[in-house]
C-alpha positions in Angstrom: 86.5 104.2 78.5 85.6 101.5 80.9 87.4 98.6 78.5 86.6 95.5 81.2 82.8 96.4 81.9 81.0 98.5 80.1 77.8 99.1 82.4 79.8 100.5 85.2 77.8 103.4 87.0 79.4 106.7 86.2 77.1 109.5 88.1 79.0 111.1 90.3 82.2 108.6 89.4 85.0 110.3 91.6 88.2 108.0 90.1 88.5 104.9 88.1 91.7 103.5 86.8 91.2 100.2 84.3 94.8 98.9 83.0 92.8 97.2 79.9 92.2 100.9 78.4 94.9 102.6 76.8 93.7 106.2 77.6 94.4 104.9 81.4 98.1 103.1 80.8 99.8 102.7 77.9 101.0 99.3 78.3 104.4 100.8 79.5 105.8 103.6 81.1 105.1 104.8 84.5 102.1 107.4 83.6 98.8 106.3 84.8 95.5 108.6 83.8 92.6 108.1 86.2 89.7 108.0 83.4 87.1 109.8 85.7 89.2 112.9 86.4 92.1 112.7 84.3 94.3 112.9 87.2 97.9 112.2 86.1 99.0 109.0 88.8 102.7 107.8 88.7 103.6 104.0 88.4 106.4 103.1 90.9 109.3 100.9 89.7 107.5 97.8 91.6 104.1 97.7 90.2 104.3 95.6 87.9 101.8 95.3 84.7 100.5 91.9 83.3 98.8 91.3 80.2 97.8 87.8 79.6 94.5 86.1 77.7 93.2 86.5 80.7 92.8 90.2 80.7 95.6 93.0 82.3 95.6 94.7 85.5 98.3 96.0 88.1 100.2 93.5 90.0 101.2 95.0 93.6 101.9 92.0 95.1 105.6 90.6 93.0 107.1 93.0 94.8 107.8 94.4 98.5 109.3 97.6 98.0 108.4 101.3 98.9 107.6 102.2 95.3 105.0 99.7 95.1 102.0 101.7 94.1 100.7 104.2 91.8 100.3 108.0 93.2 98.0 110.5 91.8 99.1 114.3 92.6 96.2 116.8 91.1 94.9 119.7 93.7 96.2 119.4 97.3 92.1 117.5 98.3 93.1 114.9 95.0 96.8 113.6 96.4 96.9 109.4 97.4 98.1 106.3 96.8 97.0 103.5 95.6 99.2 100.4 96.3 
């Protein structure tokens, strides 16, 4: 957990979603798992995921469509979006 930094604080850690870690996203797919809760979030169709040297992470902004985001449906206080 916590592939990209390690020392993150995690009392009381409410959500976290890291695209390095494979228990978050797979590397394809549209499942995302928030790592704090392990609320099942869905990737939309526009979001698209880049792995490079650099590191990976969600890329929101290639795109300009309505299913650009990821949403996390658990109990009716844990619904969003994240986009």
């Amino acid at each position: 957990m916590f592939v990209n930094n390690p020392r993150i604080v995690t009392d009381s850690l409410q959500f976290c979603v890291d695209a390095a870690s494979a228990s978050c996203y797979a590397g394809s797919g549209s499942t995302v798992t928030d790592e704090a809760g392990a609320v099942a979030g869905t990737k939309g169709s526009s979001v698209d995921y880049v792995d490079t040297n650099a590191g990976k992470s969600f890329d929101f902004t290639q795109n300009s469509s309505t299913n650009n985001l990821i949403r996390f449906t658990g109990s009716s206080s844990t619904q969003f979006e994240f986009s």
